[in-house]
N, C-alpha and C positions, 0 to 999 in steps of 0.2 A: 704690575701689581702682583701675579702672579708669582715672579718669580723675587719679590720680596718675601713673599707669604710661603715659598720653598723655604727660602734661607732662612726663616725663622723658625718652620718648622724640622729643620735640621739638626739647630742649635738645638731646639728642647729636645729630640729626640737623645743627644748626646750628652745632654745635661742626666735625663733622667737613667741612661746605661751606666752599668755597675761593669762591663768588660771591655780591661782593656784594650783588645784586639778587636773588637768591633767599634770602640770609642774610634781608634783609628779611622777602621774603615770609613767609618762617617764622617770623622772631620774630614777626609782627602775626598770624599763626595762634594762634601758640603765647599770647597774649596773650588774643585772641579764646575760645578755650578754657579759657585759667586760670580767666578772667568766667565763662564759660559752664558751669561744673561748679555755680555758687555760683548758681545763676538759682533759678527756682521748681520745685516740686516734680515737674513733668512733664521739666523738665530736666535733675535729678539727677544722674541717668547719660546718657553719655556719647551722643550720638540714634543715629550710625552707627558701624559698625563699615564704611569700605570694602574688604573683603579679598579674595582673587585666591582664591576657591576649588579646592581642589585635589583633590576628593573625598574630605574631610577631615571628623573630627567636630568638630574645634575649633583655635581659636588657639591655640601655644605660644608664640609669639613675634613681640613687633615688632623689626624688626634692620636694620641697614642698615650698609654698611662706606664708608669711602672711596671706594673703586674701583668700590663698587655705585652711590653717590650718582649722581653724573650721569645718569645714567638712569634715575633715579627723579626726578630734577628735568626731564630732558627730554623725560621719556615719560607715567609714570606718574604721576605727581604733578599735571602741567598737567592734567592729562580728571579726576581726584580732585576737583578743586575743584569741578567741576556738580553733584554727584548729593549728593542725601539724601533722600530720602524722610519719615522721620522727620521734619525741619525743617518741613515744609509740616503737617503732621499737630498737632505737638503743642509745636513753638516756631516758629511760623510769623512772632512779632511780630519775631525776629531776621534782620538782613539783612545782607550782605556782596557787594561786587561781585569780578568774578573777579581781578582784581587790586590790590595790598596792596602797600605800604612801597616802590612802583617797581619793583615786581614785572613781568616781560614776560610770564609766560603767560597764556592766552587762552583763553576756555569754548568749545567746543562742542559740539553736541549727538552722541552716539554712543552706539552699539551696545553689547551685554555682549560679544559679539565682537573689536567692535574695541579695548575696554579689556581683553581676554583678550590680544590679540595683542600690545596698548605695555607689559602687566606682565611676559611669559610670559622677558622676557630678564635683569630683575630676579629674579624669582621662580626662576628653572630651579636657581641653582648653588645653592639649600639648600631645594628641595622634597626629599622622601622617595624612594625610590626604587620603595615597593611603597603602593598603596591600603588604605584599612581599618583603621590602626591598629596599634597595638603585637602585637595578636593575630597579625596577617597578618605582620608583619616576621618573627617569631620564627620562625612556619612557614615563610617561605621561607628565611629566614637559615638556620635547622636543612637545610634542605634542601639548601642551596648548603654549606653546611661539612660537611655527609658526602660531597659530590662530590667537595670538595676532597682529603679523606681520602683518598677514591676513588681520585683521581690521584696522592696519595703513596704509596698500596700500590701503584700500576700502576709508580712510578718506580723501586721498590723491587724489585720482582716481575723486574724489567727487568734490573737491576744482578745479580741473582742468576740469572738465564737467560744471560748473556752470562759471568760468572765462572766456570760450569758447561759454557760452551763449548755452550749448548742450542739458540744460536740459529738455525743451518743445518742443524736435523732437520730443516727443513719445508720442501721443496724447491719448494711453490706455495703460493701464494694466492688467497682468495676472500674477498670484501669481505663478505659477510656469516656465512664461516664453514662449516662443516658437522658432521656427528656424525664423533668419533674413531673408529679402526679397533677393529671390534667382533668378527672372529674370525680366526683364524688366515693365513687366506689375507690378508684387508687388512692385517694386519702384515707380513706379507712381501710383498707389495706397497709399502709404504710405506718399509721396510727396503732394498729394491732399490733405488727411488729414492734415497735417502742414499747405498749404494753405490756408484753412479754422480756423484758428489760430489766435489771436491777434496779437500774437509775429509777424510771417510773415504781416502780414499787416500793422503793425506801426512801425518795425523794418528793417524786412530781404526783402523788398518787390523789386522782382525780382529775387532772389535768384535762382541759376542753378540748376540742378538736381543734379551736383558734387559736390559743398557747400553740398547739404541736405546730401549728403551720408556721409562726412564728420563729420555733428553734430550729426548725427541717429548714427553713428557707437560708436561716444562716448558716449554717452546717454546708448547704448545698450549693450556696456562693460564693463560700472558701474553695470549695473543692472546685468548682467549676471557671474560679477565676487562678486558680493554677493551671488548668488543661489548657485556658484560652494564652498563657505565661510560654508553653511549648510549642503552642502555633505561631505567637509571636516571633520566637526565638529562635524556630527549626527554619519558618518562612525566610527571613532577609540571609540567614547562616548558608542555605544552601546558595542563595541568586549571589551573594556575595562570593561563597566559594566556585561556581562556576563560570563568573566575572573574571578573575583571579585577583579580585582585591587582598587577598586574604593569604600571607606565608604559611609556612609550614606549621611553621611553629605556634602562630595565633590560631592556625586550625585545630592542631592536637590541644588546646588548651579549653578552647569553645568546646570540645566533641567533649572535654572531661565533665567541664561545665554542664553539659546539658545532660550526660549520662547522669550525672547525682544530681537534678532535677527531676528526670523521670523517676531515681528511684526514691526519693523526697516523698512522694504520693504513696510507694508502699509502706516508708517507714511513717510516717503517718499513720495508715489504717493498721500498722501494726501497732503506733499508739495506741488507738482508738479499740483494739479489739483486746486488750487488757481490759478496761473499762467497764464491758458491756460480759467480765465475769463478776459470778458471785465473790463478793468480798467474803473475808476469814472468817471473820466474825458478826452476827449478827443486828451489832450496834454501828460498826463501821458505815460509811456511807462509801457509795461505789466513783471510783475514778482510777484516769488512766495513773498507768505508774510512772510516778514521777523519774525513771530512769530512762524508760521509751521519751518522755514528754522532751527531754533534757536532749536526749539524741534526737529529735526530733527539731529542736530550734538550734542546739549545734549547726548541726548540718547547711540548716537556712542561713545562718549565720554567714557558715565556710563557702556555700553559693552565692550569700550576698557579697561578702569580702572579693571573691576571686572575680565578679561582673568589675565589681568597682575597682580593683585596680589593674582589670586589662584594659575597661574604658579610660582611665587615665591615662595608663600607657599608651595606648592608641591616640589619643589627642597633644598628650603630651609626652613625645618618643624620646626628649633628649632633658636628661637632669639640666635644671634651670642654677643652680647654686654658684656663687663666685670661691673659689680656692680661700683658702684658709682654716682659723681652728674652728670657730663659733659652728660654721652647719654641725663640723664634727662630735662637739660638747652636746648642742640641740639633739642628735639622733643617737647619743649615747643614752641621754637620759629620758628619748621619750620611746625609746624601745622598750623598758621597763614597764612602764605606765600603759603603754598600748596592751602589753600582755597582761598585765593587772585590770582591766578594762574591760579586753575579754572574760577574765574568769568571773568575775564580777557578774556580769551577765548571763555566764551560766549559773552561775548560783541562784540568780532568779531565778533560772526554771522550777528550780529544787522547790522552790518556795513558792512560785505555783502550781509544782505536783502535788505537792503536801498541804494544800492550802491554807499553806501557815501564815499567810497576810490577815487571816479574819482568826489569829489569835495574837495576845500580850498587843490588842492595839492602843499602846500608849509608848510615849518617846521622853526622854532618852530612856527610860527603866522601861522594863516588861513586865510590866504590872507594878507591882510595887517593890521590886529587888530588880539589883541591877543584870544578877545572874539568876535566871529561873530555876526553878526545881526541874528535875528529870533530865536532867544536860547531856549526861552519858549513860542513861539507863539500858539500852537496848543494848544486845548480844547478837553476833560480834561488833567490837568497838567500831569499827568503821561505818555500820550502818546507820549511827547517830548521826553522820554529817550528809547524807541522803534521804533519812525519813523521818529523824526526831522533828517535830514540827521547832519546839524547844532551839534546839541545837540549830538547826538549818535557817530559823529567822536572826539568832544571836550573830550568825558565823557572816549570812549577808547583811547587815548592817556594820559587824566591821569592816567588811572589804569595803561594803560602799564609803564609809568614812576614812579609810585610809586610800582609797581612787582619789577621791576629794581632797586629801592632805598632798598627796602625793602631787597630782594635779597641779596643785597649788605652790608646792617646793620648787616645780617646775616651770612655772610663770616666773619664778622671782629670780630663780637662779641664772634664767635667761634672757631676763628684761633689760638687761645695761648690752648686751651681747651684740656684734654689727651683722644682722641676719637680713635678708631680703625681707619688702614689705608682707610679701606671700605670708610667709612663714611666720610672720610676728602677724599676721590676724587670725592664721591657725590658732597659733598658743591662745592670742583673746578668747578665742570662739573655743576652745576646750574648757577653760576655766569656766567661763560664761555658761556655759552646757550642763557640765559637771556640778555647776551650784544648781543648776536649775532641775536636775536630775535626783539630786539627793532633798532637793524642796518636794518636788513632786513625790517620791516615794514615800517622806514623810507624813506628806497628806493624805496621800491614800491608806497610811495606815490608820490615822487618825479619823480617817470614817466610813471604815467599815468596807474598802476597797469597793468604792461605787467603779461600775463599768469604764464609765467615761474617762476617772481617773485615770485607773487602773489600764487603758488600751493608751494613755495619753504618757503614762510610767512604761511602759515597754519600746513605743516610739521616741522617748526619750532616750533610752537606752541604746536601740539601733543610730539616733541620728549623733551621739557621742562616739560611739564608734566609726561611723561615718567621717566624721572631723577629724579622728585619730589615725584614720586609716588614709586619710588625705595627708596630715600632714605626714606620715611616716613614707609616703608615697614622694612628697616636695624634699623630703631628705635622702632622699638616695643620693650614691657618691658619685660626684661630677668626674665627668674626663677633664685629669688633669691639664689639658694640651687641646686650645678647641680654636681654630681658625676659618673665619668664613669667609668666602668665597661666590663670586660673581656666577651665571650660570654658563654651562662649558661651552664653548663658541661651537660654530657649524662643524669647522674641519676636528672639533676635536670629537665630534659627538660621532661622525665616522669614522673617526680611529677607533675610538671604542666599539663600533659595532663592528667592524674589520678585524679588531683584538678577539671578538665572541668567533672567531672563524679559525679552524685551526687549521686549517692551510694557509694561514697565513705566517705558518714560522716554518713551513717546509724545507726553506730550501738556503733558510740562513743561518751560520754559526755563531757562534758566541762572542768575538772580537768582531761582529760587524754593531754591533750595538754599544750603544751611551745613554746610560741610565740618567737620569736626574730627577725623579719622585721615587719616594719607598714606597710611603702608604697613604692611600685618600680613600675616602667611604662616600660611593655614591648613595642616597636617599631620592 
């Protein structure tokens, strides 16, 4: 079995080189090999497996792309030809020198180090991302998708503290929090502070003590269900990483992740403390600035994004797509839209900073013209697409209707397409969303942005990018060249840990070995 699944991996390996002097090389391998399956009984099976251990229990797959090749011919591939162990043991009468068909590469002798370091640039773009096996992906995978969750109730929890007008009860902050006011006196305490507030005095002025506890309570269960977000997230991060579930690389990526989490809570209270100045002018009502506001759910955004697609990746480590044009058509055109999607959503914010949902609430016109008066009145012209209340709801209803069209060109253009089921219930569930997305915001214009709505249009908004950011994720480009493989027998799984030893090429030269694998990636 094996040694069919060499020889086919040979062929594509040769199919997809562009040089002739290693096309060579490979066909007089591949050649060398086909003989070499049909030899005598000690030679059966295949002598070596050379593979770039990854703290893996087995091969899934020999694979190699275009773009990969070169580097496996100028790296890996040339130090591949020395070593086999096996050869010298039990088909010792077979010989090859290191060069074949006009072949330039060259033997020499090396370390399991220095062949770790010519694979490790082959090998890195479709190693796994967590050690141990499917058991371990699932645990961290499971772990990283309730994070992510995490961050969708926090974006949510967010939209409904700011609809509520909750978010200037809390007149300070502290980075790690403290207990809420526990009697009487600390509520009036806390009460006075707020008093002392623009908000209350050009808004809330008279407000009961029952009202404040009301908007402190939610103001304080944003904030507090973010801190409990980093205990979540620091807690399994660490036991994981000193398990060694966890690569190099899925570390540096978490530590980023969780760095712009902790500072997600200052830019926040940097939100929040724009707000709680006196506005310009007298008539003005006080709120944060809708440009902190905007960098503020950015951000959440680029945290939720980046949870959700390392938990994918962690669960699902290898592009699932069969060859061909269709994925390639599909990811041409929903890369466009995902970015349009995005910006779409920040432009809400704009339009929550400036709380321009509770003006021109009428559809398709803004009142009674289709274009409002005062469109581009403010100086300089730029800051019309930032604060004109005007300009900023005009600008997000066309993005939202052209997300929608767009969306929509894209269902149709891909609906005759031979795409995996996956992928074709994405597109559903975008369309489907995307209509349901631009219903809901319609209606919360239509009356007067009640809460409910209003935290129900923002949810909307994160769970469409959700579905976008999945499929964009189901589209990644497959390895052209993917063959699976049985798990490696006993004696080969001691070769490989014999191969982790570097005394074990001490004391042999380079014509005592016979290659017959290039490249296979343990997982």
């Amino acid at each position: 079995m094996q040694g069919r699944l060499l020889s086919r991996a040979f062929a594509a390996i040769a199919r997809h080189n562009t040089s002739s002097d290693s096309r060579s090389l490979l066909k007089g391998i591949h050649g060398r090999c086909q003989g070499f399956s049909s030899q005598s009984e000690p030679c059966r099976e295949p002598p070596v497996l050379l593979v770039r251990v990854l703290e893996g229990a087995g091969v899934r797959a020999f694979s190699t792309t275009p773009s990969l090749f070169p580097k496996i011919v100028q790296t890996a591939f040339a130090t591949t030809l020395c070593k086999s162990r096996m050869t010298v043991t039990s088909c010792g009468s077979l010989r090859m020198s290191c060069s074949s068909g006009g072949g330039t590469a060259k033997c020499h002798p090396f370390s399991t180090v220095s062949l770790a370091e010519n694979a490790r640039g082959v090998v890195r773009e479709i190693s796994p991302l967590v050690r141990g096996g499917e058991t371990n992906q699932r645990r961290v995978g499971i772990w990283l998708l309730g994070c992510t969750g995490w961050v969708f109730s926090m974006v949510v929890l967010g939209g409904v503290t700011r609809l509520t007008r909750s978010g200037l009860s809390m007149t300070d902050w502290k980075f790690a929090g403290g207990l809420p006011p526990l009697t009487v006196e600390q509520w009036q305490m806390e009460f006075l502070k707020y008093q002392n507030s623009p908000e209350y005095k050009r808004v809330n002025k008279g407000m009961s003590l029952d009202q404040f506890k009301f908007i402190y309570w939610m103001e304080y269960a944003h904030r507090m269900w973010g801190r409990a977000l980093g205990v979540v997230f620091a807690g399994p991060f660490a036991y994981f990483l000193v398990r060694g579930y966890i690569t190099k690389r899925l570390a540096l990526r978490l530590s980023t992740l969780m760095t712009m989490g902790a500072t997600q809570g200052l830019v926040g209270w940097w939100m929040v403390k724009s707000g709680l100045e006196e506005p310009e002018t007298e008539y003005a009502q006080p709120r944060v600035s809708p440009y902190r506001l905007a960098a503020h759910l950015t951000s959440a955004f680029v945290i939720y994004s980046g949870l959700l697609w390392t938990a994918l990746s962690v669960m699902l480590p290898y592009p699932q797509l069969s060859s061909g044009r269709a994925p390639m058509i599909v990811r041409n055109i929903a890369l466009p839209v995902a970015a349009l999607v995005g910006i779409t959503a920040v432009s809400g914010a704009f339009v929550a900073g400036n709380d321009a949902g509770h003006a021109y609430n009428t559809f398709p016109k803004m009142g009674d013209h289709w274009l409002p008066e005062g469109l581009m009145e403010m100086k300089p012209f730029f800051r019309n697409f930032f604060e004109n209340t005007a300009t900023v709801q005009l600008q997000h209803r066309i993005l939202a209707m052209t997300t929608l069209i767009s969306i929509t060109g894209m269902w149709v253009a891909t609906r005759r397409l031979p795409v995996e089921p996956q992928i074709r219930l994405l597109l559903n569930a975008t369309l489907g969303m995307a209509t349901l997305q631009v219903t809901l915001g319609i209606s919360t214009l239509l009356t007067y942005v009640p809460a409910s709505l209003g935290a129900a249009h923002q949810a909307g908004a994160l769970t469409l990018f959700t579905i976008v950011l999945a499929l964009m994720h189901s589209l990644r480009r497959p390895l052209s060249t993917s063959f699976a493989t049985a798990q490696l027998s006993q004696q080969q799984k001691s070769l490989l840990k014999a191969w982790k030893d570097p005394s074990f090429y001490g004391s042999w030269s380079c014509n005592h070995f016979f290659p017959c694998v290039t490249t296979a990636v343990a997982v």
